[in-house]
Phi, psi and omega in degrees: 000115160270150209279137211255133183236126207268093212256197203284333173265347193271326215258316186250359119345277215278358144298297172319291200315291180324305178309312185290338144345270158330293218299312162336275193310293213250017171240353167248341176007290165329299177283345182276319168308305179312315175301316194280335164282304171294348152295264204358300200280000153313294224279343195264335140325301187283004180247026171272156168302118167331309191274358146284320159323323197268322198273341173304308210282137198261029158256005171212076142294330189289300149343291162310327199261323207261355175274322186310311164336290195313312202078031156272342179305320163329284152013280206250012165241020172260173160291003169316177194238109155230174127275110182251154184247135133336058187286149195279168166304163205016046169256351162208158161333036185335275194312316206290315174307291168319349177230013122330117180310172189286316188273006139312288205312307181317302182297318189254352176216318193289298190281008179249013171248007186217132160241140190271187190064175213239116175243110186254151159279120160203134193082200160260100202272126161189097183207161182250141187238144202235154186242190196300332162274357161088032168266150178278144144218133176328111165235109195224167175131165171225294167237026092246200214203138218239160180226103182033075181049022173269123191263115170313164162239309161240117191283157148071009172312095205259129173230174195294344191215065188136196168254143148229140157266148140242152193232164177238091217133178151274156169272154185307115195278133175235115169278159148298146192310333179299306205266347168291339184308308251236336174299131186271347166316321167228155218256102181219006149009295176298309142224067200254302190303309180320285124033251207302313186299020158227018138340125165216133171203139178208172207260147199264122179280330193310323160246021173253148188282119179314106148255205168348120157270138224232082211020056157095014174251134187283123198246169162246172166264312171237133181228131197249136183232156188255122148266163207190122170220106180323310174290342164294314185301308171309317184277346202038068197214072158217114226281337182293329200244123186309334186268358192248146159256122179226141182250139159219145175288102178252119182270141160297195154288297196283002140300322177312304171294335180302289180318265170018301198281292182274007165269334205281344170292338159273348192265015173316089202247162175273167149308323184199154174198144236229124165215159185253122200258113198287159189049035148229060161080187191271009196282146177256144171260181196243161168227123175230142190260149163313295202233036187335304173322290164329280180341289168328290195299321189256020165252009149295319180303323200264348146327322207259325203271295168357317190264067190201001181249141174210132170284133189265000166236026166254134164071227203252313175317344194281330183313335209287006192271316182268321175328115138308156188264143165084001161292164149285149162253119198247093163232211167248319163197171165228139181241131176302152155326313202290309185126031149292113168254146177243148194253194216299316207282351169265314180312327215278344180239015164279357189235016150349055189074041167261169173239129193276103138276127173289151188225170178282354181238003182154223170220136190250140186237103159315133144208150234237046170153094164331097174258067186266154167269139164319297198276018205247318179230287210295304193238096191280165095006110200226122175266087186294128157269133175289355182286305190305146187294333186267003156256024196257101194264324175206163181197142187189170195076026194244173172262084214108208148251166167353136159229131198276095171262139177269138179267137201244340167191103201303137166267138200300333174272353175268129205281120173127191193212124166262146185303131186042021154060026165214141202220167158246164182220139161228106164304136202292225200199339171189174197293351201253358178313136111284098198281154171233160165240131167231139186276168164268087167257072163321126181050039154256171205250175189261092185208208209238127171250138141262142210248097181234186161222134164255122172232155187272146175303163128314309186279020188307343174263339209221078193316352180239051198276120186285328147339133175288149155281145142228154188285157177281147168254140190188148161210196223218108156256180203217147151235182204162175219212114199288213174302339191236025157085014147297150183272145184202141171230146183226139152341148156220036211106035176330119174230176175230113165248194185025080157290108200326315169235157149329125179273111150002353193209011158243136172350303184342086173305109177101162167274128149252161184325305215187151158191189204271113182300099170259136143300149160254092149336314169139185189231152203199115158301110136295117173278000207203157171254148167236009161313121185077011194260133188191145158212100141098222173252025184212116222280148145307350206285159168295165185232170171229125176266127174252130179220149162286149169240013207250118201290188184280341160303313219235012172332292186296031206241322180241160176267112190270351169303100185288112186259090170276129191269280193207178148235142205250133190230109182239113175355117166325316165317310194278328175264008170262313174331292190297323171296327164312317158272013230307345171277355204288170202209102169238186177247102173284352152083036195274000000 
């Protein structure tokens, strides 16, 4: 190695250098001590808990006292991994807050300034952070730096078990439509309790962190619950969840009860009631309900409930993110989660001297008077197809059974549609036969129906159908269970249908052979509801007896073959509307 030789200016360099060295060093002292306190005081953050951080720092007391209520100071001294954003004192609504019950404070303040996992301000931000109450929020900025438009003041605290920021202020609570039930602001009580009485929560072991087991019981450290509501699930309406848009009709009490009041005239039930199961004679078997009131009362709720949810990214349904209070609503229909629709002239007034609040999930519309139409949910328009088998309760003079035909190409002369292009036909059993039927009317309400039947042409596949045509003769009874839970059956209407031509003087262009025939059967008060009521295949429901009528004088006059398409049993209401309305526009359910 050769050897470094040092001469003499070289020597008094490297003095000069040294001294000055010194005078540096000892002329910064101060500052080099002031630096050197300040790693410390990093270094004693960091091995400290968030909630010694928080409670040492004496710009959050306020804060510090309101975790303690909660038992999050508890919280922020385990390991888990959080971010907490801090607001400093009198920087927000101390009292006002502070005197929230523990499950508000929890909700609306404590979990809504923490998050898990470790978010340091550093760089450039611009990410959605979802916090501890499952709300999103904006955490953005570069060289500062924002929490849902909130400006940090101090950034980056670092503790062994996590971040803290403080801010100035709080961040804003925005609920959700689920969690708007729970606002006291507006007197809605009624159904928030309904609501809430199918709540269920138990803990998802699956994301809460395991802890001890503690004489044979499984404890957690952090415990994460699954909450779960059946009636939301059912309705597929769910307003609980952060990722979704929904508009609901949120009724006051008087709206609740309004309504109420006019669903509970379809829902009537007996304690017992006496039906007749049609072709096994005339003995009535009895029905006894646990509870008829019970009954009454919670199939009006869940009826009443049915019209009030609307998904916001379906359909028509997308207006409602944008609908203004006091706008027109200009669609075509909105259709419920259940899958109800209503078209424009009943949508264009549901939202009608309602007040609109924004949610973190969509929009909630106070309004203090449901405007649904009764025939819209509670009391629909109710459609039998007579091809199904499972209303098909009895059948006799015929040849065979029913036989379910299809139309595969409609003859062009003939006028109308059958519906799902399918019919039964019951053919006599001999020439001299009158064939019968008897329906099923399931779920039907206790209100006043007009009664019809669409019945089919004969020549309905073929213009080149070799048969004379002729009309049918037929009549119609009903059977059912009166006010006072006897079984009864009454007569309704003898009509003459499919008549060989069309008269000349109805809107119809041209003659045709024949056509698809709707009848009026009669109009008829049912006294009793039978929603939901059935057992097994041999149903509770009232029945519609269809029978040929035609004596042995007038064989050649008629036709005894029955061809049914379906049958209609449409509110009274709703067809006194429509006469009124004759353009009006509904969901025929078709």
């Amino acid at each position: 190695m050769k050897k470094q030789i040092i001469t003499r200016e070289m020597a008094s360099a490297i003095k000069v250098a040294v001294y000055c060295l010194l005078v540096i060093v000892f002329n910064s002292c101060s500052d080099w001590d002031e630096h050197f306190d300040a790693n410390t005081s990093v270094l004693e953050s960091q091995n400290a808990t968030l909630w010694q951080n928080i409670e040492k720092n004496g710009n959050l007391s306020q804060f510090a006292e309101i975790l303690r209520k909660t038992g999050y100071d508890e919280r922020l001294k385990a390991s888990q991994t959080y971010t907490v954003w801090a607001p400093e004192d009198n920087t927000f609504d101390y009292q006002t807050v502070s005197a929230y019950d523990k499950d508000r404070l929890v909700k609306e303040f404590v979990e809504n300034h923490i998050a898990r996992n470790n978010y340091p301000a550093s760089g450039e931000i611009d990410k959605n952070i979802y916090m501890l109450n499952e709300k999103k929020m904006r955490f953005s900025g570069k060289a500062s730096y924002l929490i849902q438009n909130l400006s940090l003041k101090q950034i980056n605290m670092s503790s062994s078990n996590g971040t803290l920021h403080t801010l100035n202020g709080r961040i804003g609570f925005l609920s959700n439509i689920y969690e708007a039930l729970n606002n006291l602001d507006y007197p809605i009580d009624s159904i928030r309790d309904y609501i809430h009485s199918f709540d269920e929560k138990s803990i998802n072991e699956g994301k809460s962190k395991v802890g001890p087991v503690v004489n044979g019981e499984q404890t957690y450290l952090d415990t994460i619950y699954y909450e779960h509501n059946d009636m939301l699930t059912l309705f597929r309406a769910y307003i609980n969840r952060e990722d979704s848009s929904y508009t609901m009709l949120l009724p006051t009490n008087k709206a609740w009860d309004d309504a109420l009041a006019k669903v509970h005239q379809y829902c009537n039930y007996l304690p017992s009631f006496k039906y007749v199961v049609p072709g096994e004679g005339r003995n009535a078997n009895t029905v006894v309900l646990s509870d008829a009131e019970a009954m009454k009362d919670s199939i009006s709720k869940f009826y009443t409930l049915a019209s009030l949810f609307y998904n916001n990214n379906l359909f028509d349904n997308k207006k409602l993110k944008t609908l203004g209070e006091g706008a027109s609503l200009n669609c075509d229909s909105l259709v419920t989660t259940d899958g109800y629709k209503m078209y424009a002239d009943d949508a264009a007034t549901l939202f009608d001297d309602a007040k609109r609040v924004e949610m973190s999930n969509g929009v909630a519309w106070i309004t203090d008077s449901l405007r649904i139409p009764t025939w819209t949910i509670v009391n629909p328009e109710l459609r039998f197809e007579a091809e199904y088998s499972n209303i098909q309760a009895y059948y006799n003079n015929i040849n065979g059974v029913p036989y379910v035909k299809e139309v595969t190409k409609q003859n062009e002369e003939v006028y109308g549609h059958v519906s799902n292009n399918r019919y039964i036909e019951l053919e006599p059993q001999s020439s001299g036969a009158n064939p019968e039927i008897y329906f099923y009317l399931p779920n039907v309400r206790s209100t006043t129906y007009n009664v019809y039947a669409v019945l089919v042409p004969a020549n309905i596949n073929s213009k080149y159908y070799s048969g004379a045509l002729k009309p049918n003769l037929i009549d119609f009874a009903i059977g059912y269970a009166d006010e006072k839970g006897s079984n009864k059956q009454k007569s309704l209407n003898t009509v003459t249908v499919n008549v060989d031509s069309l008269s000349s003087e109805t809107e119809i262009a041209g003659l045709y052979t024949a056509k698809v025939d709707t009848v009026f059967a009669g109009e008829f008060a049912f006294p009793l509801s039978y929603i939901g009521l059935s057992s097994g295949s041999k149903s509770y429901s009232p029945f519609l007896r269809v029978r040929s009528r035609v004596v042995s004088t007038e064989a050649a006059k008629y036709d005894r073959t029955l061809r049914i398409d379906c049958i209609i049993l449409r509110p009274k209401e709703l067809d006194d509307y429509i006469s009124e309305h004759p353009d009006y526009k509904y969901d025929k359910k078709l």
